[in-house]
DRENMILO-41046 format. One record per residue (C-alpha): residue in three letters; z, y, x; residue number from 1. Coordinates in nm, 3 decimals. Example, Ala and Ser with C-alpha at 12.3 -4.5 7.8 and 13.67 -1.06 7.14 Angstrom:
# DRENMILO-41046
+---------+---------+---------+---------+-----+
| residuo |      pz |      py |      px | num |
+---------+---------+---------+---------+-----+
|     ala |   0.780 |  -0.450 |   1.230 |   1 |
|     ser |   0.714 |  -0.106 |   1.367 |   2 |
+---------+---------+---------+---------+-----+
***
This chain:
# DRENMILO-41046
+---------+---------+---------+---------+-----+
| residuo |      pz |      py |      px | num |
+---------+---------+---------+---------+-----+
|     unk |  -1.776 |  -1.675 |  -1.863 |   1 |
|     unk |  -1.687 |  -1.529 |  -2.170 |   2 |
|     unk |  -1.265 |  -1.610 |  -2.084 |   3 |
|     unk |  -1.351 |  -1.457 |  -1.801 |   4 |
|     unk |  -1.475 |  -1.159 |  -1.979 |   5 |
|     unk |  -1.182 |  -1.183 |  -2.228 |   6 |
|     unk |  -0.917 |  -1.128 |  -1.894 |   7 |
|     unk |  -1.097 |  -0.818 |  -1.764 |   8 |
|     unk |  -1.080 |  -0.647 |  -2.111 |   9 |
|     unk |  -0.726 |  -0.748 |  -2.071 |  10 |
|     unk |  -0.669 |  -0.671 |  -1.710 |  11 |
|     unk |  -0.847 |  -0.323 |  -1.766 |  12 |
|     unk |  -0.665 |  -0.209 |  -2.145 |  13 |
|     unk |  -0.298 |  -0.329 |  -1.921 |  14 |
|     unk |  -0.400 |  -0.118 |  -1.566 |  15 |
|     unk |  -0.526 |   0.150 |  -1.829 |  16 |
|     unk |  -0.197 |   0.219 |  -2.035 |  17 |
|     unk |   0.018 |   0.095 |  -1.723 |  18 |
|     unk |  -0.164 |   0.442 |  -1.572 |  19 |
|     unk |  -0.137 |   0.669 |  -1.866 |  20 |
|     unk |   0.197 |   0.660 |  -2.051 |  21 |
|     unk |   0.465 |   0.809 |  -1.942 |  22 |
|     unk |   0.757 |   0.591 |  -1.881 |  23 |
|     unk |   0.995 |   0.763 |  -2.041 |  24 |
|     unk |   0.804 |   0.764 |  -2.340 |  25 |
|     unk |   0.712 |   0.403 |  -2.341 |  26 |
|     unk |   1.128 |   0.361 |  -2.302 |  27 |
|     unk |   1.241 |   0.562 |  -2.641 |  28 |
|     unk |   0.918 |   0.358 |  -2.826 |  29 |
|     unk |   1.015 |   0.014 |  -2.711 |  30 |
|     unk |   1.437 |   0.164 |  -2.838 |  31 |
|     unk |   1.280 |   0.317 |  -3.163 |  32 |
|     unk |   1.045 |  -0.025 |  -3.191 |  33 |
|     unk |   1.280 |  -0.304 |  -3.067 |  34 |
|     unk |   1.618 |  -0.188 |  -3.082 |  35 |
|     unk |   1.654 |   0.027 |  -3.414 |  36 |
|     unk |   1.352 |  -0.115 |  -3.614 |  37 |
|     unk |   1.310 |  -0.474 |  -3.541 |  38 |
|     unk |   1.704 |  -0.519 |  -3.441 |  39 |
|     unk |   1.545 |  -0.782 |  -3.151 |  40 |
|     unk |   1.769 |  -0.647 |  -2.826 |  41 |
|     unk |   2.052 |  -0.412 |  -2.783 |  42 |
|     unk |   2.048 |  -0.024 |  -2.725 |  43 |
|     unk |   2.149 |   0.137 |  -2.425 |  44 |
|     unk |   2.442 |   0.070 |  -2.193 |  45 |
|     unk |   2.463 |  -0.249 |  -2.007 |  46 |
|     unk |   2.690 |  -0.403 |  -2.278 |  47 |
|     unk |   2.873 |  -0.324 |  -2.567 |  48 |
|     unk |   3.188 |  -0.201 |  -2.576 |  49 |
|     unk |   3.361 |  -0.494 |  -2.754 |  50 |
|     unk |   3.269 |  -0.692 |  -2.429 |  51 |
|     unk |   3.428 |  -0.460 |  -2.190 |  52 |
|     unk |   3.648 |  -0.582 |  -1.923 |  53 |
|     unk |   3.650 |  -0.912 |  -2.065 |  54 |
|     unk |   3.458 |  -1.031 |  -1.711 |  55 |
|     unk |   3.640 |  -0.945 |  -1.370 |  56 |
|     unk |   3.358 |  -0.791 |  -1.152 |  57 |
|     unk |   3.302 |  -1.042 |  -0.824 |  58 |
|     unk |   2.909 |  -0.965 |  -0.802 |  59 |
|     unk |   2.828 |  -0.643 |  -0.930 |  60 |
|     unk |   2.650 |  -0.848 |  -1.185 |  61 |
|     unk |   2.759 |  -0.901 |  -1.539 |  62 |
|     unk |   2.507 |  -1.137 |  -1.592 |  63 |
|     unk |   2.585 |  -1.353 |  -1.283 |  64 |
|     unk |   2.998 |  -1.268 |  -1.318 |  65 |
|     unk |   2.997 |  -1.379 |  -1.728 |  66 |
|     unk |   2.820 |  -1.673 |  -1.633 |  67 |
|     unk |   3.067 |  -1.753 |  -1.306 |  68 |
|     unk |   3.351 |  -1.694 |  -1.586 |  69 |
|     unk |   3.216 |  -1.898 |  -1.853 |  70 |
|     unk |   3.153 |  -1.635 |  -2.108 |  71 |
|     unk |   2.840 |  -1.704 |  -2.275 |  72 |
|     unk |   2.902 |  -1.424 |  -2.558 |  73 |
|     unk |   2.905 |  -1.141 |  -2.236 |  74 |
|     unk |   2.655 |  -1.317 |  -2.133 |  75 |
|     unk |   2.410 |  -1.347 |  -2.431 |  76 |
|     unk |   2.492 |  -0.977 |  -2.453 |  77 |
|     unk |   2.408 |  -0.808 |  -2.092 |  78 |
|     unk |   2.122 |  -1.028 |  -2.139 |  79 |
|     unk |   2.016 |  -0.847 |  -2.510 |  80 |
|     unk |   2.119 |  -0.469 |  -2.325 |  81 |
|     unk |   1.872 |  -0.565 |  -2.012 |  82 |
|     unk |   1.548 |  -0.710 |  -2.161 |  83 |
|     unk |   1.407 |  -0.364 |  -2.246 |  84 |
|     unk |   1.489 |  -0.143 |  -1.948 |  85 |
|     unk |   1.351 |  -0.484 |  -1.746 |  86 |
|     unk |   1.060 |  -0.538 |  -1.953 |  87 |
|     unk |   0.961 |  -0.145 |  -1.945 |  88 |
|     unk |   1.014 |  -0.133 |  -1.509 |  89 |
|     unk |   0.796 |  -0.478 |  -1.529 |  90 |
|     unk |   0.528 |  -0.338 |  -1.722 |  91 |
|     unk |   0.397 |  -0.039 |  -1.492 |  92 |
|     unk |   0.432 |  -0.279 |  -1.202 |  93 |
|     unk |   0.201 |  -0.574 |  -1.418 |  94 |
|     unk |  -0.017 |  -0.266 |  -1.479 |  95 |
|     unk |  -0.069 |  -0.186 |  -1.114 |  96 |
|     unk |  -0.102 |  -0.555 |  -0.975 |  97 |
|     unk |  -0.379 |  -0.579 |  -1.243 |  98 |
|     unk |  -0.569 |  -0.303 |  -1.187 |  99 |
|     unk |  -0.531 |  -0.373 |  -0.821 | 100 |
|     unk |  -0.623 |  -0.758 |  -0.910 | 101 |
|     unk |  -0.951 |  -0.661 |  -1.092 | 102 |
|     unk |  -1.093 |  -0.389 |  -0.828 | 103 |
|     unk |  -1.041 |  -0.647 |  -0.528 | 104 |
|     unk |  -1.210 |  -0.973 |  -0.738 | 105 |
|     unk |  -1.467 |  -0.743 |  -0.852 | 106 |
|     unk |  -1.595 |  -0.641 |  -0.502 | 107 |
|     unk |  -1.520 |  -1.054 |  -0.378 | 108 |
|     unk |  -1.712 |  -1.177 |  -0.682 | 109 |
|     unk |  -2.046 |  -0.987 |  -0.546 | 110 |
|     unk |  -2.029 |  -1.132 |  -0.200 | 111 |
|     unk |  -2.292 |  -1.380 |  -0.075 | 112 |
|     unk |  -2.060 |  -1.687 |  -0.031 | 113 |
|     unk |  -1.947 |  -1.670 |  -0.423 | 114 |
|     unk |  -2.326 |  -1.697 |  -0.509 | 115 |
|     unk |  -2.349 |  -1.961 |  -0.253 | 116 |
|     unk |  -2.067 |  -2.146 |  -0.426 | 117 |
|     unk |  -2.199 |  -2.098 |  -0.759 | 118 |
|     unk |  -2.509 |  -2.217 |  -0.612 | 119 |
|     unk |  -2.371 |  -2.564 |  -0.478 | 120 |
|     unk |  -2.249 |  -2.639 |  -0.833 | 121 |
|     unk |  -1.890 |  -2.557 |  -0.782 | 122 |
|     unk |  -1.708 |  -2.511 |  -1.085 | 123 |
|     unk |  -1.638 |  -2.160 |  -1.212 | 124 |
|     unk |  -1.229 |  -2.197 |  -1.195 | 125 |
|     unk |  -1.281 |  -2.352 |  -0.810 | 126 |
|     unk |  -1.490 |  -2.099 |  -0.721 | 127 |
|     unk |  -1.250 |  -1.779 |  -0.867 | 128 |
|     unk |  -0.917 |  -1.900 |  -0.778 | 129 |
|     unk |  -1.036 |  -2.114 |  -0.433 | 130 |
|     unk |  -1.260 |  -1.921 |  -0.258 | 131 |
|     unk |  -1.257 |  -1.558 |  -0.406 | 132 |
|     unk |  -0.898 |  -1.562 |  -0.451 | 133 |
|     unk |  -0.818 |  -1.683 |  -0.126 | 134 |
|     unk |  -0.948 |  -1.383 |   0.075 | 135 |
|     unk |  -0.789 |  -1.085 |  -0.167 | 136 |
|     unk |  -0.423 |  -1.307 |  -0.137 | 137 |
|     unk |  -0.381 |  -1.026 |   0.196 | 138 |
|     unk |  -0.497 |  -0.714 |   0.058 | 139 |
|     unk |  -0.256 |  -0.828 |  -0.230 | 140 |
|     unk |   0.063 |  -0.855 |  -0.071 | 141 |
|     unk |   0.081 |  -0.501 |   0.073 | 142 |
|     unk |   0.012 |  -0.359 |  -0.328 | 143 |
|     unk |   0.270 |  -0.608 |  -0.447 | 144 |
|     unk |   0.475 |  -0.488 |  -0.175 | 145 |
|     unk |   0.367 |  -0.083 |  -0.292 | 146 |
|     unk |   0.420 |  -0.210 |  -0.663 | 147 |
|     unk |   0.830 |  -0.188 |  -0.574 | 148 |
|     unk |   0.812 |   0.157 |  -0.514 | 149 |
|     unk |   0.672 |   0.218 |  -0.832 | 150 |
|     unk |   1.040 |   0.010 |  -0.986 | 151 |
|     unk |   1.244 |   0.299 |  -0.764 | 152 |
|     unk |   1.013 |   0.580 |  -0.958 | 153 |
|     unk |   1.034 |   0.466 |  -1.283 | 154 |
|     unk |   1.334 |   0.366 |  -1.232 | 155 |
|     unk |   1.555 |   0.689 |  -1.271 | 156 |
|     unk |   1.404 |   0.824 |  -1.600 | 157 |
|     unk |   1.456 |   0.429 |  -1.711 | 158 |
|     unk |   1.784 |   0.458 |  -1.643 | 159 |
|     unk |   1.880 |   0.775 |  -1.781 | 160 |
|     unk |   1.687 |   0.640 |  -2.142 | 161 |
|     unk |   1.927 |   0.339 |  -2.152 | 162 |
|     unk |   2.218 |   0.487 |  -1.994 | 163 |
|     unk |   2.197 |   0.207 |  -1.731 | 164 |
|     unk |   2.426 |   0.291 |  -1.432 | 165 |
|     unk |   2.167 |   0.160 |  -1.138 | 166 |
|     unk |   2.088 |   0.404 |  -0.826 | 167 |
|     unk |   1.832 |   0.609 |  -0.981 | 168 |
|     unk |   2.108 |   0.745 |  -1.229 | 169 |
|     unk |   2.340 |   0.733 |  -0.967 | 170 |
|     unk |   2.103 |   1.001 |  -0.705 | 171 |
|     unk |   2.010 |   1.202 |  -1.004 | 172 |
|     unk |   2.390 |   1.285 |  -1.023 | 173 |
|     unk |   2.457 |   1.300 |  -0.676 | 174 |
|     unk |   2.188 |   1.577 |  -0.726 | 175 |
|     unk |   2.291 |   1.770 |  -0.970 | 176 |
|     unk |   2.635 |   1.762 |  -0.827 | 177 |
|     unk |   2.561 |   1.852 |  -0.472 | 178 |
|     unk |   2.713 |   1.550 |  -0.307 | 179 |
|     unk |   2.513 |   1.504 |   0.005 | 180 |
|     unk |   2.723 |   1.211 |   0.125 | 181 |
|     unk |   2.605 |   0.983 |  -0.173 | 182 |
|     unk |   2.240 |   1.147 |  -0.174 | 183 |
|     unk |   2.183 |   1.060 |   0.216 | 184 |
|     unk |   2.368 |   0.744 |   0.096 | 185 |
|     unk |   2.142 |   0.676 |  -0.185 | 186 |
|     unk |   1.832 |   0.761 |   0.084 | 187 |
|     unk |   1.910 |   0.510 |   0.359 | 188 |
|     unk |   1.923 |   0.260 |   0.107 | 189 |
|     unk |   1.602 |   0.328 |  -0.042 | 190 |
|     unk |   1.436 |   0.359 |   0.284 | 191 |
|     unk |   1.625 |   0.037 |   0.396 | 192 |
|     unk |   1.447 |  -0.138 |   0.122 | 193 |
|     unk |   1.073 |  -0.035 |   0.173 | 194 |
|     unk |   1.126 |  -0.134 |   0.549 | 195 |
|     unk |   1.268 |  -0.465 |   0.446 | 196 |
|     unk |   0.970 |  -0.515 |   0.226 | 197 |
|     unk |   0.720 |  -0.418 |   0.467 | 198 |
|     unk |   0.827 |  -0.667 |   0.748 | 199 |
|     unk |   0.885 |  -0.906 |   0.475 | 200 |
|     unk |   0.466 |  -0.843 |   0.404 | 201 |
|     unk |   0.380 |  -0.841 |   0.768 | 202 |
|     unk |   0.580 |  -1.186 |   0.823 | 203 |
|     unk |   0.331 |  -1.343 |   0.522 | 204 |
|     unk |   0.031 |  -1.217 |   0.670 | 205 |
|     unk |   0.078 |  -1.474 |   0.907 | 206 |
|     unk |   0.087 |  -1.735 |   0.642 | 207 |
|     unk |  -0.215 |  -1.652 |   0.423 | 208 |
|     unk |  -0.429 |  -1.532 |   0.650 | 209 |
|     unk |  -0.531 |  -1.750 |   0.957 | 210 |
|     unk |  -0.699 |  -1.465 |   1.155 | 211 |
|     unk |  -0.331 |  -1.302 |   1.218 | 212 |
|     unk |  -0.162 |  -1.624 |   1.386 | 213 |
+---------+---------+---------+---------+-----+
***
């Protein structure tokens, strides 16, 4: 009980900041912290200039093309320039899931069949990950499948921060320059996306929950 206790203060202090800092703030403390204090990743851009041009683009990738190519310096490298921007996206979605996580085992954790379990000697793990578990693994998809709309959000101040060129940098200029084509462009593919990842839910419901076959 008291672990248990332990990951709610955790789950709660993680939904909490997740919620409250902005992400572009979070992005120039993890470059003051990480990049120019501790020296532990690289600073913005997706590589450094030494490394330019020494992969031929085939993916889009440089971490998939310098490892296709054999060059495990680019590689080491995009890998250093995309830990932060990566780890900073990841950490509002974490936030959400576990805020998310909490409020749903909190309300299954009260029901009558979890005190029955308890009851019947089950042990505590069985009873949190087997039964009360079991029944929020729905509910849980469609915020997991929400929590990637959050990535597209954060995802243009992100990118701006590092100077990564991804699609939220690339429809913030398409805005500011008035270029319709590449901001309908930018749009469908968005859209195309969230409808992807909404069939993509409604096919697992099928799989974790029995009552949908």
């Amino acid at each position: 009980m008291k672990h248990n206790r332990v990951v709610d203060h955790i789950a709660r202090l993680i939904g909490l900041a997740g919620s409250s800092v902005p992400v572009f703030w979070l992005a120039l403390m993890g470059l003051l912290l990480f990049y120019a204090r501790l020296h532990w990743v690289s600073g913005p851009g997706r590589i450094d200039r030494v490394y330019d041009g020494m992969v031929d683009t085939r993916t889009g990738s440089l971490l998939i093309d310098s490892l296709i190519a054999g060059e495990w310096d680019v590689f080491k490298n995009a890998f250093s320039h995309i830990v932060l921007p990566a780890s900073v996206l990841a950490f509002y979605s974490i936030a959400y899931l576990s805020r998310m996580t909490r409020s749903f085992m909190l309300e299954q954790l009260s029901q009558e069949y979890v005190t029955t379990a308890r009851a019947k000697g089950l042990p505590e793990r069985r009873v949190i990950w087997r039964h009360a578990f079991g029944n929020i693994a729905v509910p849980l998809l469609t915020v997991i499948a929400l929590a990637y709309s959050y990535l597209l959000e954060g995802s243009v101040l992100t990118e701006i921060v590092f100077a990564w060129p991804g699609i939220g940098s690339y429809l913030t200029g398409a805005l500011l320059n008035a270029d319709m084509n590449a901001v309908l462009g930018s749009t469908l593919v968005i859209g195309a996306t969230f409808i992807a990842l909404n069939l993509l839910t409604d096919a697992l419901y099928h799989v974790f929950d029995p009552r949908a076959r």
